[in-house]
N, C-alpha and C positions, 0 to 999 in steps of 0.2 A: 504493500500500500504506500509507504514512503517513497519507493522509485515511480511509482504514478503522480502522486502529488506534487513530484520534482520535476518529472515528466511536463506538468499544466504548468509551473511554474516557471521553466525554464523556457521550453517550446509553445505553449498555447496559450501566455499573457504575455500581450504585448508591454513590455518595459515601463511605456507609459502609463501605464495604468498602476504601477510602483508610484509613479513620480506623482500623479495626478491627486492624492490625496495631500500634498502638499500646496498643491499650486489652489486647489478647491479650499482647504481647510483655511487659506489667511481668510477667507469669506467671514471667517467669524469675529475679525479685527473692525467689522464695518457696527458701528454701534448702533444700537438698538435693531440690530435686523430681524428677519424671520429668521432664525436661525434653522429650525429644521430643515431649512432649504439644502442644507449642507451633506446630508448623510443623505437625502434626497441624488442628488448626484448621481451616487454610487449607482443608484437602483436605473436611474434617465441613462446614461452614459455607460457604464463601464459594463453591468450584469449585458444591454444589447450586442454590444461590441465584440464582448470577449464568447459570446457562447454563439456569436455571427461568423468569430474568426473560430472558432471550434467546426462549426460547420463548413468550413468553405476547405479548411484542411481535413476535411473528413476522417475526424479525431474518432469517431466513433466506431467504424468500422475499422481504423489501427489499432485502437486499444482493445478493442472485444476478438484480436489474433494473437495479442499476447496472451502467456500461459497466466490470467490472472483472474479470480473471479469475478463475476458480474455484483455481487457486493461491493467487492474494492474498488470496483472501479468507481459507482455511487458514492462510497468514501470519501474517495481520494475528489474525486469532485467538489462533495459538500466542504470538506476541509477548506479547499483552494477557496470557496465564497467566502466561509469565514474569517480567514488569514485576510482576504480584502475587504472585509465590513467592518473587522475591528483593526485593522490600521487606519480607516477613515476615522473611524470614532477616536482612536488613540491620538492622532495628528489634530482632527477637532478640538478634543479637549484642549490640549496643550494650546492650543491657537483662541480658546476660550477663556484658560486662565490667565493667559496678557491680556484679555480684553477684559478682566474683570481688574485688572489691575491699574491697566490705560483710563478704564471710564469708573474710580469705584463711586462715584456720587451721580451716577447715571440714573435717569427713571426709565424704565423698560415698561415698553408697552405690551410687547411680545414676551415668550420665557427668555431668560437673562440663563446664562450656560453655566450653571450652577449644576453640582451632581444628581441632583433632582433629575434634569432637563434630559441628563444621560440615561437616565435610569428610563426615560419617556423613548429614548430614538433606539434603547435596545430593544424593548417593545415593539415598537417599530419596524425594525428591520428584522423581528422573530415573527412578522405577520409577515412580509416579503416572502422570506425563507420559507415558511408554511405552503403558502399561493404557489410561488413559483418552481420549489423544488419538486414538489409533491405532482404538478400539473407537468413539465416539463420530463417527467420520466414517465407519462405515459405512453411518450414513443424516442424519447434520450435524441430526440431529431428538431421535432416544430420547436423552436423558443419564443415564437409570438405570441403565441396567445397567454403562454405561462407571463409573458411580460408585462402584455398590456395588462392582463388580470391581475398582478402582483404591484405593479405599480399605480392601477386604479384604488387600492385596498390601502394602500402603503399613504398616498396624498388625502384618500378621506379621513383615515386615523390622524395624519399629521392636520388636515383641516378642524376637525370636531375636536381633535382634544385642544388645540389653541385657541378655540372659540370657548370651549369650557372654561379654557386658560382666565379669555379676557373677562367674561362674565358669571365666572362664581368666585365670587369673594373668598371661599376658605380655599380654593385651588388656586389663585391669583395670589394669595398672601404666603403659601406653600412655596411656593415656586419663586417668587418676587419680592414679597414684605418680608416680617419677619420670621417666616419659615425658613430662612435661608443661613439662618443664626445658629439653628439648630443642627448643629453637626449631625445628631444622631436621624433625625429625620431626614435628611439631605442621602447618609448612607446607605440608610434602607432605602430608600426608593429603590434609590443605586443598585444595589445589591441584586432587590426584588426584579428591577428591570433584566437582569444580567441571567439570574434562575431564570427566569422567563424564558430569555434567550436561548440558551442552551437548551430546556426541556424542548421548548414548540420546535425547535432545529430538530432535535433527535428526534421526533415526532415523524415532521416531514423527512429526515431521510429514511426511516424505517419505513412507513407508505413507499417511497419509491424505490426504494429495493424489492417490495412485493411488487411492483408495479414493476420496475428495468425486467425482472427474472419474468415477466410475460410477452415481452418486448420479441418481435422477430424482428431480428438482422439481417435482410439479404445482401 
């Protein structure tokens, strides 16, 4: 499973897409933004690209002649998504915490990238993962429609929960006021967001491993 995963990493991600969570993540130096537009990216850009350049090198059909199961291969796939959703979020952060320190007497209209806010875009990109991994192995071939469906799902959660954001006052003061004081509440979320993460992932890669192992390959 590691030389698969090295496999995607080496030959089936284009470089820049290494690089891009860099060049995406200073987004979060612009004060008061939307900020979820940031991890948002990952899912517009880089999830179309990389699983367009998977298909156009006809990864699927070289990987299922190597001697290695139709599990690992799943595996090693899901790995490589998350190795890239959480250096977006790792490079965010880091590009969050100078921006809380550039603006600290800022009024945020929007969530302010506070670990809370983390703890909101791992959620987030644990409903992506669900959508598209679990839809996209039911022929490890089409990725459009896994896309459009994961990224419609992924912009409503980020629209409805910053609406909640603006107008409920004990989610607004969670996030913004003085919930943000509150280390321990700040971590949970964090934390919460994070199990999330991981279970609903492991979720959707078991579905598409039942689903890859019915998959015919010609």
């Amino acid at each position: 499973m590691y030389n698969l995963v090295m496999k995607d990493l080496k030959l089936g991600v284009n470089p820049m897409f290494f690089v891009f969570p860099f060049v995406i993540g200073a987004l979060m130096l612009i004060p008061g933004w939307l900020y979820f537009l940031v991890p948002l990216y990952f899912c517009w850009i880089t999830i179309p690209n990389m699983f367009a350049g998977f298909r156009t090198q006809n990864d699927l059909m070289f990987t299922t002649m190597m001697p290695v199961s139709r599990k690992d291969i799943v595996k090693a796939r899901v790995t490589v998504i998350v190795i890239l959703e959480i250096l977006h979020l790792v490079i965010a952060m880091i590009y969050g915490m100078i921006t809380l320190r550039l603006y600290p007497h800022l009024t945020y209209y929007f969530f302010a990238p506070h670990m809370g806010f983390w703890g909101l875009c791992f959620v987030m990109l644990a409903l992506f993962n669900m959508i598209f991994i679990s839809m996209y192995y039911k022929t490890a071939y089409k990725y459009g429609g896994a896309t459009t469906a994961s990224i419609t799902a992924t912009m409503l959660f980020a629209g409805v929960a910053q609406w909640i954001g603006t107008q409920n006052s004990v989610i607004s003061d969670t996030f913004n006021g003085s919930g943000v004081d509150n280390t321990a509440l700040q971590i949970s979320i964090l934390i919460a967001g994070i199990v999330i993460f991981i279970a609903i992932t492991m979720i959707a890669y078991r579905i598409a491993v039942k689903r890859f192992l019915k998959v015919e390959i010609l």
